[in-house]
matplotlib code that plots the C-alpha trace (Angstrom):
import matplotlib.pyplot as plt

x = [51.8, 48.5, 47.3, 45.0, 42.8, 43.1, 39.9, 41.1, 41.1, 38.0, 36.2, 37.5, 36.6, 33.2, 33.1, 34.5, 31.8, 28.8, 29.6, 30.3, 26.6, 25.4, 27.6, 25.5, 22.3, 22.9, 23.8, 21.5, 18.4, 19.8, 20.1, 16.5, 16.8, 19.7, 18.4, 15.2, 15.6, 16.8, 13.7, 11.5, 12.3, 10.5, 7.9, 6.5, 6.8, 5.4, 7.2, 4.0, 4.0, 8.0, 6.8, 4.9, 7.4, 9.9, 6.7, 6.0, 10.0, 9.9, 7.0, 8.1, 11.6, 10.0, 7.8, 10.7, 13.1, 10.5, 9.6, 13.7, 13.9, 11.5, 13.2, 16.9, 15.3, 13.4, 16.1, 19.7, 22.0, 23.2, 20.5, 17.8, 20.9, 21.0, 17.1, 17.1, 19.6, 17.7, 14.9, 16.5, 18.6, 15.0, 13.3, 15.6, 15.7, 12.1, 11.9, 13.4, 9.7, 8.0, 6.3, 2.8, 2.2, 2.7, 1.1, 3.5, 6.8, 6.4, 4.8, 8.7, 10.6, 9.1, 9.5, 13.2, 13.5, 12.6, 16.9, 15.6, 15.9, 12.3, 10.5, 7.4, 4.1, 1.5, -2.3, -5.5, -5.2, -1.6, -1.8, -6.0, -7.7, -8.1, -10.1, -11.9, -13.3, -14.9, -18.7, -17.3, -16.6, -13.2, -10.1, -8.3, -4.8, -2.9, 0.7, 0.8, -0.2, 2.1, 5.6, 4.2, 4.6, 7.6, 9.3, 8.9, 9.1, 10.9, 8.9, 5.7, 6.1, 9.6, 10.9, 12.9, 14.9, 15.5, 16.8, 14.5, 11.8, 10.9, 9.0, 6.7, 5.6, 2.5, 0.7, -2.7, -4.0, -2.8, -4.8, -7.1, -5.7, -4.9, -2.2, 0.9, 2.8, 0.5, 2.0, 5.6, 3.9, 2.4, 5.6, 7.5, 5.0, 5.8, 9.6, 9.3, 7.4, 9.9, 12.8, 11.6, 13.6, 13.2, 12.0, 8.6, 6.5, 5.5, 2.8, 2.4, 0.0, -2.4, -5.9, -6.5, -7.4, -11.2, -13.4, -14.1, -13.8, -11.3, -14.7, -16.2, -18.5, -18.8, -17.0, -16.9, -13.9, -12.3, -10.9, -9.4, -12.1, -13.0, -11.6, -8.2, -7.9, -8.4, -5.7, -3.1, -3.8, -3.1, 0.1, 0.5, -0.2, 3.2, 4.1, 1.3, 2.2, 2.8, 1.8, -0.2, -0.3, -2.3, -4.6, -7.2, -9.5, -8.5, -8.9, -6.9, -7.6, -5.9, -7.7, -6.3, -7.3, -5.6, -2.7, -2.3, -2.3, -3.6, -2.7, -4.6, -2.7, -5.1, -4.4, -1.8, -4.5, -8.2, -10.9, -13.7, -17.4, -19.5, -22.6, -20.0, -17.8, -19.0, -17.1, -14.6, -11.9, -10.3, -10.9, -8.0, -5.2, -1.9, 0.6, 1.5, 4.9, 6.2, 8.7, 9.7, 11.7, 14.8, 13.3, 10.4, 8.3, 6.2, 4.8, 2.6, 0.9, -0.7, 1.4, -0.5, 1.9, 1.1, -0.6, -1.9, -5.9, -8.0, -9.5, -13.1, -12.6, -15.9, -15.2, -12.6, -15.3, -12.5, -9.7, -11.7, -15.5, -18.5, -19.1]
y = [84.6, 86.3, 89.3, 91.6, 94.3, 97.0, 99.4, 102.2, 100.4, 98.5, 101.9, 102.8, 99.8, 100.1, 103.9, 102.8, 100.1, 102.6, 105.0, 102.6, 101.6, 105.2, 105.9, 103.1, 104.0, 107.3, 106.2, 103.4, 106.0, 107.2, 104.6, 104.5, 107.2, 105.8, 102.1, 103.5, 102.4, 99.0, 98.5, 99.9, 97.6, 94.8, 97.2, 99.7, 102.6, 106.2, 109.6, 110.3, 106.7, 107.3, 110.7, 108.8, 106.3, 108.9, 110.7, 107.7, 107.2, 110.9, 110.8, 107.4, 108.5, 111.8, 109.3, 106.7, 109.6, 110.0, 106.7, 105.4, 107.8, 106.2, 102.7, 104.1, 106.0, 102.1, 100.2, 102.1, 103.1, 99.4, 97.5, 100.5, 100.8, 96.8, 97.1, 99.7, 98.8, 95.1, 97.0, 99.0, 95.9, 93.9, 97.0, 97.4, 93.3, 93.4, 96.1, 92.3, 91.7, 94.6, 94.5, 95.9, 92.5, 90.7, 87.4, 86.9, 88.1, 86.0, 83.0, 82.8, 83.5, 80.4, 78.5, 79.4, 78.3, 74.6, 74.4, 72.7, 73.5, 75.2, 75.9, 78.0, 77.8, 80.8, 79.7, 82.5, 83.9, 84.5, 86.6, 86.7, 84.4, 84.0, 87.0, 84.0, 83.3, 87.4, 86.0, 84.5, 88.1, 87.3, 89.7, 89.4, 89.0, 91.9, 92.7, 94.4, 91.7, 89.0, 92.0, 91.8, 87.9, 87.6, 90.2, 87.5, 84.3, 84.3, 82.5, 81.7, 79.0, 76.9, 73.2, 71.6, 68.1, 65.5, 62.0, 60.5, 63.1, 66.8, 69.1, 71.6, 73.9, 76.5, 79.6, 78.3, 81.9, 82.7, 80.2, 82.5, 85.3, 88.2, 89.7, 89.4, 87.3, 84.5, 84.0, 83.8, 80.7, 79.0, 79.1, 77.7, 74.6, 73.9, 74.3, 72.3, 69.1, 69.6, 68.8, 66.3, 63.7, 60.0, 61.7, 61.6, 64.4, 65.9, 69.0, 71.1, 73.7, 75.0, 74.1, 70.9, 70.2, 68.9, 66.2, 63.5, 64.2, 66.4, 68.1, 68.6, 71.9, 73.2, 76.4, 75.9, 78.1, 75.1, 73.3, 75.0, 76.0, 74.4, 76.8, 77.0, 73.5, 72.8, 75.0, 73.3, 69.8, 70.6, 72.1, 69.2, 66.0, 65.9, 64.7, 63.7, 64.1, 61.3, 62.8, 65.8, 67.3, 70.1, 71.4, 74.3, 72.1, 71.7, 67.7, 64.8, 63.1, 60.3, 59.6, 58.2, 59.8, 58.4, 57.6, 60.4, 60.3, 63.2, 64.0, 66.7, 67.8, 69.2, 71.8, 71.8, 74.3, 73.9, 72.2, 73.7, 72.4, 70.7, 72.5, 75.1, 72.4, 69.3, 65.6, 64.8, 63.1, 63.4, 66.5, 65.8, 68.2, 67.4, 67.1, 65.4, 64.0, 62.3, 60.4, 60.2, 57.4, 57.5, 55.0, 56.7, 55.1, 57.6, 56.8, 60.1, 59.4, 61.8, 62.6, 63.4, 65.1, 63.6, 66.1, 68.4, 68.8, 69.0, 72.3, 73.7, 77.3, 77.9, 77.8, 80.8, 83.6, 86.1, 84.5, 84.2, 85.4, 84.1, 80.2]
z = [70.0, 70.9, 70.0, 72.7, 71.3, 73.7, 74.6, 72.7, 69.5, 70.4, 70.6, 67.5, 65.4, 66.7, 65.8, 62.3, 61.9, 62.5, 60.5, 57.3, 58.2, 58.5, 55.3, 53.7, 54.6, 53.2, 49.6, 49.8, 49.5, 46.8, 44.7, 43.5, 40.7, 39.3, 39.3, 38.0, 34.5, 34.6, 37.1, 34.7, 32.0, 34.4, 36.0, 34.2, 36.4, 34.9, 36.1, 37.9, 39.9, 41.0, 42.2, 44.2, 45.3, 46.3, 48.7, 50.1, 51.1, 52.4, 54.4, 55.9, 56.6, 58.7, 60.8, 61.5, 63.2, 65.9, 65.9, 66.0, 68.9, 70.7, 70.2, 71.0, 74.1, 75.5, 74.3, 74.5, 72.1, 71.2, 71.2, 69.6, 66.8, 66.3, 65.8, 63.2, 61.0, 61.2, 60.0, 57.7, 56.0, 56.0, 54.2, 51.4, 51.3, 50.4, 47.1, 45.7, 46.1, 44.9, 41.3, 40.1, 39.1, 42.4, 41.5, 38.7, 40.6, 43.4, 41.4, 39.9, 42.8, 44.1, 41.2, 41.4, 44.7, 43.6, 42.4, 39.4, 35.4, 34.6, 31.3, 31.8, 29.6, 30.3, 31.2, 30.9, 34.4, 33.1, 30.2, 29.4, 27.2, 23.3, 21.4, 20.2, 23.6, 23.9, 24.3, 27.9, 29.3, 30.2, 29.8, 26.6, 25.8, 24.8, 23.7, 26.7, 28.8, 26.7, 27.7, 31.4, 31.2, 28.7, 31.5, 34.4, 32.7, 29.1, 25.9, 26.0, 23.1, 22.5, 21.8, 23.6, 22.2, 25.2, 24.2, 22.0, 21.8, 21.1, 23.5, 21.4, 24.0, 22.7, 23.8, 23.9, 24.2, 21.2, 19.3, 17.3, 18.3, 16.2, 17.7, 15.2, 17.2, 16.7, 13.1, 14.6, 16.8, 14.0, 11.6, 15.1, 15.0, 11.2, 12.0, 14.9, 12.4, 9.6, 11.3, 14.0, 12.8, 14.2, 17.6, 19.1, 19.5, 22.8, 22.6, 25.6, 26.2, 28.8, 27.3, 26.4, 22.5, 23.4, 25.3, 23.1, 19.9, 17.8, 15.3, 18.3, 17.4, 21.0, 22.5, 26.0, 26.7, 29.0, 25.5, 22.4, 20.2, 16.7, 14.6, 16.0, 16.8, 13.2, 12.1, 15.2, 14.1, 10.5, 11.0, 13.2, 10.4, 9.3, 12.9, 15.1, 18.3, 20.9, 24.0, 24.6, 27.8, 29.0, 32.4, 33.0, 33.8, 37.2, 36.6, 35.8, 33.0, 30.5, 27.3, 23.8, 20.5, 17.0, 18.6, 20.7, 24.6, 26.2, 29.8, 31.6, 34.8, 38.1, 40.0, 42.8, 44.2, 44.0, 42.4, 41.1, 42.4, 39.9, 39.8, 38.2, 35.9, 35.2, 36.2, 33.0, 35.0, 38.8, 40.7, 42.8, 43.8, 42.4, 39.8, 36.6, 36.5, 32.5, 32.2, 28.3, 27.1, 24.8, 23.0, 22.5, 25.1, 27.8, 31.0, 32.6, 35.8, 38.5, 41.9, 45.0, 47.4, 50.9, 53.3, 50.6, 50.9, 48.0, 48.6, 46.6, 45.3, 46.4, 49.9, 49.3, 47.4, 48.5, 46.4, 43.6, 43.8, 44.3, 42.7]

ax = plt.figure().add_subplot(projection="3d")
ax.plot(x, y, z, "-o")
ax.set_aspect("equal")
plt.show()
């Protein structure tokens, strides 16, 4: 038995169908001040800045009705109405994307496109270096910054147990820092030691430890510095760790050190030319892939993705400045 859908009730379902999409388009711009407050608890948005939002919709919305005439007058009524509510549906689509920290927002939405479990660890561009580090002239971390970052990526220091080993996963900005939270990190490491168990140790964190040498006097701002990494590798006697895995250097790097191998991962971005860094390992693009053992074993070895060039920062002064 077949059914026929006669022109009357064609007309009608069409009718039906663009008004339900005029109908949404309506309450759609009104959601904003009644979403406002969960959005602020990712973005901080002041009264004065949603002001501003709302203008900016108002003004826009004016503008569009002449320029949506325009559209429905070149292309017709069907075609100019398809267009629009495209538009429209693509506009609203991309306030997903919005944030006053862009870098960070989209830095995880395209870490969550990779399908894959993720732990995050912060570096200095993420959340400002050490207050030890002051004399370089770079920004600081703050409790504010450390929210921003929390807001976007969860902890900034954690442990994670895998068969046969422990990840200890720092904050390396808050390595002589002063901020109160720094205390909660160091009573994490200690906790982390106590109750390690038969497992091996894995340490994590964006700077690596030092050079050469562990009492190495120099503060260079591209390794912990001295004072700090004292502190760290006494909390850290109980349990030496096993592995220790780290970057910011932009090069890749294996080394042992009492019975510790350290692993510095490059960039999957840039390198940095040498009459601004000097040579310690590889400046290759790439990434550092460990495999960790349930037998306590470890193999850590450096993955160049095919096709990806190993680009100099200082060829791109508008990404980052002049080098």
């Amino acid at each position: 038995m077949s059914t026929q859908i006669t022109a009357h009730d064609f007309r009608w379902r069409i009718a039906i169908l663009v008004s339900a999409a005029i109908a949404i388009s309506y309450l759609d711009r009104q959601t904003l001040p009644v979403a406002i407050k969960a959005v602020q608890k990712d973005i901080p948005i002041s009264n004065e800045q949603f002001s501003l939002l709302n203008t900016a919709f108002l003004v826009t919305y004016g503008l569009m009705y002449a320029i949506g005439g325009r559209v429905l007058d070149v292309l017709g009524t069907r075609a100019g109405f398809t267009v629009c509510m495209v538009f429209w549906s693509l506009a609203c689509a991309s306030h997903g994307l919005a944030a006053s920290v862009p870098m960070l927002a989209a830095s995880r939405l395209l870490h969550d496109e990779l399908g894959l479990p993720l732990r995050f660890l912060p570096g200095n561009h993420d959340l400002g270096d050490s207050q030890d580090l002051a004399a370089h002239g770079a920004a600081l971390i703050t409790d504010e910054r450390r929210a921003r970052y929390l807001a976007h990526f969860g902890a900034d220091f954690w442990t994670l147990d895998v068969p046969g080993w422990r990840l200890l996963a720092i904050n390396a900005q808050l390595l002589g820092s002063d901020l109160a939270v720094a205390a909660d990190q160091e009573d994490a490491i200690v906790e982390a030691t106590a109750s390690l168990g038969a497992r091996k140790l894995a340490l994590f964190l964006h700077m690596p430890l030092f050079d050469k040498a562990a009492d190495e006097p120099a503060m260079t701002g591209r390794f912990v510095d001295p004072a700090p990494r004292r502190a760290l590798l006494a909390r850290l006697c109980i349990a030496p760790p096993a592995l220790i895995a780290s970057g910011h250097v932009h090069q890749y790097r294996e080394s042992w050190s009492d019975g510790a191998h350290h692993v510095w991962a490059p960039s999957t971005g840039y390198v940095i030319p040498d009459r601004r860094q000097p040579l310690y390992g590889l400046k290759q693009v790439g990434y550092v892939e460990h495999r960790l053992e349930p037998d306590g074993r470890h193999e850590s070895r450096l993955v160049q993705v095919p096709g990806m060039p190993t680009l100099n920062i200082a060829d791109f002064p508008e990404a980052y400045g002049p080098i």
